[in-house]
C-alpha positions in Angstrom: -29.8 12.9 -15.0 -27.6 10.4 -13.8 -23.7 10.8 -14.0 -20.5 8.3 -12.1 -19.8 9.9 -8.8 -16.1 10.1 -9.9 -16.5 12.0 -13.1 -15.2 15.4 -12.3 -16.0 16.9 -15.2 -19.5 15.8 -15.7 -19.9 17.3 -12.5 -18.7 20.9 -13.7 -20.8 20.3 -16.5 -23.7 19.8 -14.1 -22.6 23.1 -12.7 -22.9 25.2 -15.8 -26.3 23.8 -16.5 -27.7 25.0 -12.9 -25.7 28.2 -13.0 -27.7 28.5 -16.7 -30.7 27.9 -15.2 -29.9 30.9 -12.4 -29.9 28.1 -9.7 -26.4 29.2 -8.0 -26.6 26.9 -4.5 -26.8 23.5 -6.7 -24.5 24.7 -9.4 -22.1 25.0 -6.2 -22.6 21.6 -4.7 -22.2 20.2 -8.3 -18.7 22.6 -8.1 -18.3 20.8 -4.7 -19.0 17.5 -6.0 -16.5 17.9 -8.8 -13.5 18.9 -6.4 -14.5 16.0 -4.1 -14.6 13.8 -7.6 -10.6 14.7 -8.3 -9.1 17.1 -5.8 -6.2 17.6 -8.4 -8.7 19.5 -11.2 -7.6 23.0 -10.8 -10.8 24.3 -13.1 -13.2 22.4 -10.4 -11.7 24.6 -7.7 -11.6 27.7 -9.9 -15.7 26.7 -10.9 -16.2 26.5 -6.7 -14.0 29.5 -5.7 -16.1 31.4 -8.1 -19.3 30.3 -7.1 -18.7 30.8 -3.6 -17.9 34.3 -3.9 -20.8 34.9 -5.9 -22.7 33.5 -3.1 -20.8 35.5 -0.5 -19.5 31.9 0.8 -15.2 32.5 1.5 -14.4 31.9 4.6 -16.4 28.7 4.3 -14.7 27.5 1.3 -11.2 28.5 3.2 -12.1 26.3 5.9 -13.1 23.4 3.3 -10.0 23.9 1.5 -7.9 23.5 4.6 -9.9 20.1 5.7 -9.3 19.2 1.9 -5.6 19.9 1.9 -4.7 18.0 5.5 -6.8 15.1 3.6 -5.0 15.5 0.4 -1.0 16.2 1.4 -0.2 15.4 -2.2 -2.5 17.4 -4.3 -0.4 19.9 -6.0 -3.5 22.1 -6.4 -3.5 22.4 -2.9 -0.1 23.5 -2.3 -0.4 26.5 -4.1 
């Protein structure tokens, strides 16, 4: 399936499909894909914060977060 680059959500949907399907690693780059869609969606970095732990993946998300936020000063997502 096909879906626009930039559509956050179809991205998380993507996500729930794999994690259905028991395939955690891509439901986590489609969680990835979503936060890079729209940094500002709060339930894309709850989905990849999630999946991450589950695949015993932190301090790797911390350090992606990090790079995110000193890319993305104004995301209020970020700042909390």
């Amino acid at each position: 399936m096909k879906i626009d680059v930039k559509d956050s959500e179809a991205h998380l949907l993507m996500a729930g499909a794999y994690e259905k399907k028991g395939d955690i690693v891509e439901a986590g780059k489609a969680c990835k894909r979503a936060v890079e869609a729209d940094p500002s969606n709060e339930a894309a970095w709850r989905a990849l914060i999630d999946n991450y732990r589950t695949q015993g993946r932190l301090s790797e998300l911390l350090q992606y977060a990090v790079k995110k936020r000193e890319a993305n000063q104004d995301s209020e997502v970020l700042k909390k």
